[in-house]
Each structure stands twice: as structure tokens, then as C-alpha cells.
N, C-alpha and C positions, 0 to 999 in steps of 0.2 A: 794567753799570748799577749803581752804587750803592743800599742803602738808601734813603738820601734822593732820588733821582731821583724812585723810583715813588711815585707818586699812587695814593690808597687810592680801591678800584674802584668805581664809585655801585651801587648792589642794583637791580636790576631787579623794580620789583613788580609784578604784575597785579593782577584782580581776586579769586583766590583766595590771594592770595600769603600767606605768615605770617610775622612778626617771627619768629626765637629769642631772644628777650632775657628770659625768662620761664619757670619751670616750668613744663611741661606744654605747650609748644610746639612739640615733635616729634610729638606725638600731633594737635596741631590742625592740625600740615602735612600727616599721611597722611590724616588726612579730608575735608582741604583737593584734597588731590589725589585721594583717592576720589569726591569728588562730581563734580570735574573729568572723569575716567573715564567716568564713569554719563552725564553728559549728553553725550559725544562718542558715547557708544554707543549713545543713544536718539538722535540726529541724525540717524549711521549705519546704523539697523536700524531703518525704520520698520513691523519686524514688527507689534511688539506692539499698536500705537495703531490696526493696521489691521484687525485682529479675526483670528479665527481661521482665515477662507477665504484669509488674504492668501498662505499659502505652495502654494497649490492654483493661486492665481491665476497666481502665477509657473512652473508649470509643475512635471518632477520636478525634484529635486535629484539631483546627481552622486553616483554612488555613489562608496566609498571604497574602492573597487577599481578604479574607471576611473581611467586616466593620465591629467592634463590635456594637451591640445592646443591649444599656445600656435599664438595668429593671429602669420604671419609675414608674409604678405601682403595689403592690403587696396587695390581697386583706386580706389575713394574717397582716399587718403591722396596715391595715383602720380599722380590726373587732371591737376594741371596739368604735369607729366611729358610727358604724350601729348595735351596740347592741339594740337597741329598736325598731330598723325596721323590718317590717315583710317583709317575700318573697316568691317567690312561690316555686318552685322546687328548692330544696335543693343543692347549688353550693357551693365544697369545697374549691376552690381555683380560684383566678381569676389576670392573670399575664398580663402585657402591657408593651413588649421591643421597642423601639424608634431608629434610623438610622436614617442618613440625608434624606432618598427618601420614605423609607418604615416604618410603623408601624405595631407592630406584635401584636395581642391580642389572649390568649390562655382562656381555660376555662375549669378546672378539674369537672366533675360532681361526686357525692355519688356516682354515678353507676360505676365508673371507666373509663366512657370515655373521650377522651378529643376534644374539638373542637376548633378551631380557624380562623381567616381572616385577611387579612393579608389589609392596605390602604394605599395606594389608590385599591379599587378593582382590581386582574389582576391573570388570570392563571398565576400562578407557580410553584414548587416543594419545599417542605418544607421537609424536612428531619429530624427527628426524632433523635438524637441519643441518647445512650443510653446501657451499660455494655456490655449487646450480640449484638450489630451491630449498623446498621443502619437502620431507619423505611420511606421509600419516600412514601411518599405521593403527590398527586397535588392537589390542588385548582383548583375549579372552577371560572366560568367569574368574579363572584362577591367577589372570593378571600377567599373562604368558604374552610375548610377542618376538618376532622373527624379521629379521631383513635381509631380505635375500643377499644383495651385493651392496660394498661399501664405496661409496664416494674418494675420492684424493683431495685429501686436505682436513684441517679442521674440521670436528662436529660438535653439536650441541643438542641436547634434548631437552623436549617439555613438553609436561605428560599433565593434559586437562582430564580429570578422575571423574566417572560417571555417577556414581550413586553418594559418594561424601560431597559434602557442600561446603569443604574445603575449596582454597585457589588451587588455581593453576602453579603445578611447579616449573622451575627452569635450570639446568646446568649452565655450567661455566663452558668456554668449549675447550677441547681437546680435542690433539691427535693421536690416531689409534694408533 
């Protein structure tokens, strides 16, 4: 392709956009794009506008020692999957987060309870969380655990493992 072929490219402006045609118009583009910033991140974090309680309300935060545990299964996502399968007792929701040492599989029933196990089987504590607190729970040998009734609103779990010297894992949270 020749010089002359190409067609000189049109600028794409937005609404923060800035000429360079001018002294001092490298500076009015990083402000230009600094204030760009600041309102993507007040969009994103409507910490601050929500007062002080708002990060209480959400529940804890993840510590920076827990691994995250990415959801690999969500059975919301498979339903039209298993639309023509029969089943027995009626299960609303069926969740499976992943870590490098531990699998975590959770299981909503109709009735509102939830149960879960955690593999390789192993006593732990699985903690609950969720608006008003925190819910611990342990696991049995085989990594079994039950909660009786569910919270309103988001949850998130993390399950400190008792005999691997593995970290702590942590989910993302979700609504059941």
C-alpha cells in the first residue's frame, strides 16, 4: 500500500476528549482522563455515598490470606441442561467453588436448608457469611456440613481445613 493510498485516520472524540494542538495539552488530557477514573470508580464503589455501615452491611471481607475459590459449577447456569430429567427431591440450587487443595460443593434445598462437603474429606470449619454476621459451622470426618436456615441476602463461604496445612479458602459471594 502506497503513501498515497492511505486515508488520514478521523480522531475519535468523546466527551472528555482533548485536542493536542496547543501548549499545555498533555496536561489537560491526564486530567481529562483523571476525572474519567474517579467517576468509573464512584459508579463502581458505591462505598462512600452509602455511609459508613455500608461495608458492615456487606458482611466480612476476605482476608488476604484466604485463596479465592473460583465457582466452577452453578446449577442455575446447567437448568436448561437437565430440563427433561427427572429427580427426586426437589434441589434449588447446586454450587461447586474450586482452590488449589480444596473443593467446596454447597447444596440449596426447597426447604431452605443448605448442606455441603468439602474434598478431599477432612474436619473443618466453614463459616457462613452473610448481612448479620457470621454462621461457623464444622464438618464432620467426611467433610459433611448442614445449616439449618438461610439468611436474606448475599453469602459467601470460607472453609479454614483442619489437618492440610493448606490456606484458608474463600468464595465470591452470591445469592442463593
Amino acid at each position: 500500500m502506497s503513501p498515497d493510498d492511505q486515508a488520514p485516520k478521523a480522531a475519535r472524540l468523546g466527551a472528555d476528549a482533548v485536542e493536542l494542538d496547543w501548549a499545555g495539552a498533555g496536561e489537560q488530557a491526564r486530567a481529562a482522563a483523571l476525572r474519567r477514573l474517579g467517576s468509573l470508580s464512584a459508579e463502581s464503589d458505591p462505598g462512600e455515598a452509602a455511609g459508613p455501615g455500608y461495608a458492615q452491611s456487606r458482611g466480612a471481607l476476605r482476608s488476604v490470606d484466604d485463596e479465592p475459590a473460583c465457582l466452577v459449577y452453578d446449577s442455575n447456569i446447567d437448568a436448561e441442561l437437565l430440563a427433561g430429567v427427572r429427580a427426586g427431591a426437589q434441589t434449588l440450587r447446586q454450587l461447586t467453588f474450586e482452590a488449589s487443595a480444596i473443593v467446596l460443593e454447597i447444596e440449596f434445598s426447597s426447604s431452605g436448608h443448605l448442606v455441603g462437603q468439602i474434598v478431599p474429606p477432612q474436619v473443618a470449619v466453614v463459616e457462613m457469611r452473610h448481612r448479620a454476621g457470621t454462621t461457623p459451622v464444622e464438618t464432620d470426618e467426611l467433610g459433611y456440613f448442614r445449616v439449618p436456615a438461610m439468611p436474606e441476602g448475599p453469602v459467601s463461604f470460607r472453609c479454614s481445613p483442619g489437618r492440610t496445612a493448606g490456606p484458608s479458602i474463600a468464595t465470591s459471594w452470591i445469592t442463593l
